[in-house]
N, C-alpha and C positions, 0 to 999 in steps of 0.2 A: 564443495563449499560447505562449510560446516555453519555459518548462518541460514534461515530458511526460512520463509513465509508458511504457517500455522493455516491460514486461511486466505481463500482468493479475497486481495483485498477490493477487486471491481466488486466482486460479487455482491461483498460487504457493503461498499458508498452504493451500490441500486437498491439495495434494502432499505438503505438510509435514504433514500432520495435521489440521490446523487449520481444520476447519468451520465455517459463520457461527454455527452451536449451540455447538462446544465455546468458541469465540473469546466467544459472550455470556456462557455458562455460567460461565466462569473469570477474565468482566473483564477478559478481555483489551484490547480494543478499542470503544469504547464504538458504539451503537446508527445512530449520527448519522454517526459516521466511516468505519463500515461503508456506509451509504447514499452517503456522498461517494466512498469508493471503486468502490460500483457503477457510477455516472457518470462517471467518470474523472476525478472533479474532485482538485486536489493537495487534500493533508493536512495536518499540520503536522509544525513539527520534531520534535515529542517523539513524536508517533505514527508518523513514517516511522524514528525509533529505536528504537520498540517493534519495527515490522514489521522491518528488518534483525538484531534480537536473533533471532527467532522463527526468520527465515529463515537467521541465521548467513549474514549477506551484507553489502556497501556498496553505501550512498547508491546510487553509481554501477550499481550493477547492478542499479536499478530505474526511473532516471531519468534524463531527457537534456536538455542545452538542441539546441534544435533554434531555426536563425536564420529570422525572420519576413523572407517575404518580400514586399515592397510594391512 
């Protein structure tokens, strides 16, 4: 895959506060997107817009294209 996460973003919302409890407790982020973020897998648009609201950050400073190489 040549998009890719720059930074674990759990890592990042516990910095900020934001534990996989309070992130359910508050709906923040639904059940499923949490589990794709555990794996590294991308998210969608509207939840990598949740996650830069959260984190008061861009796109870009949580994700890269990085060129495959063959």
């Amino acid at each position: 895959m040549a998009i890719r996460y720059k930074v674990d973003i759990l890592a990042e919302l516990k910095k900020h506060g934001y534990t996989s409890t309070r992130i359910r407790e508050e709906k923040l982020i639904g059940q499923s997107y949490l589990q794709q973020l555990r794996h590294g897998e991308l998210v969608s648009w509207k939840i990598l817009d949740k996650i830069c609201a959260l984190l008061e950050c861009q796109p870009g400073d949580l994700i890269e294209y990085v060129e495959d190489v063959q």
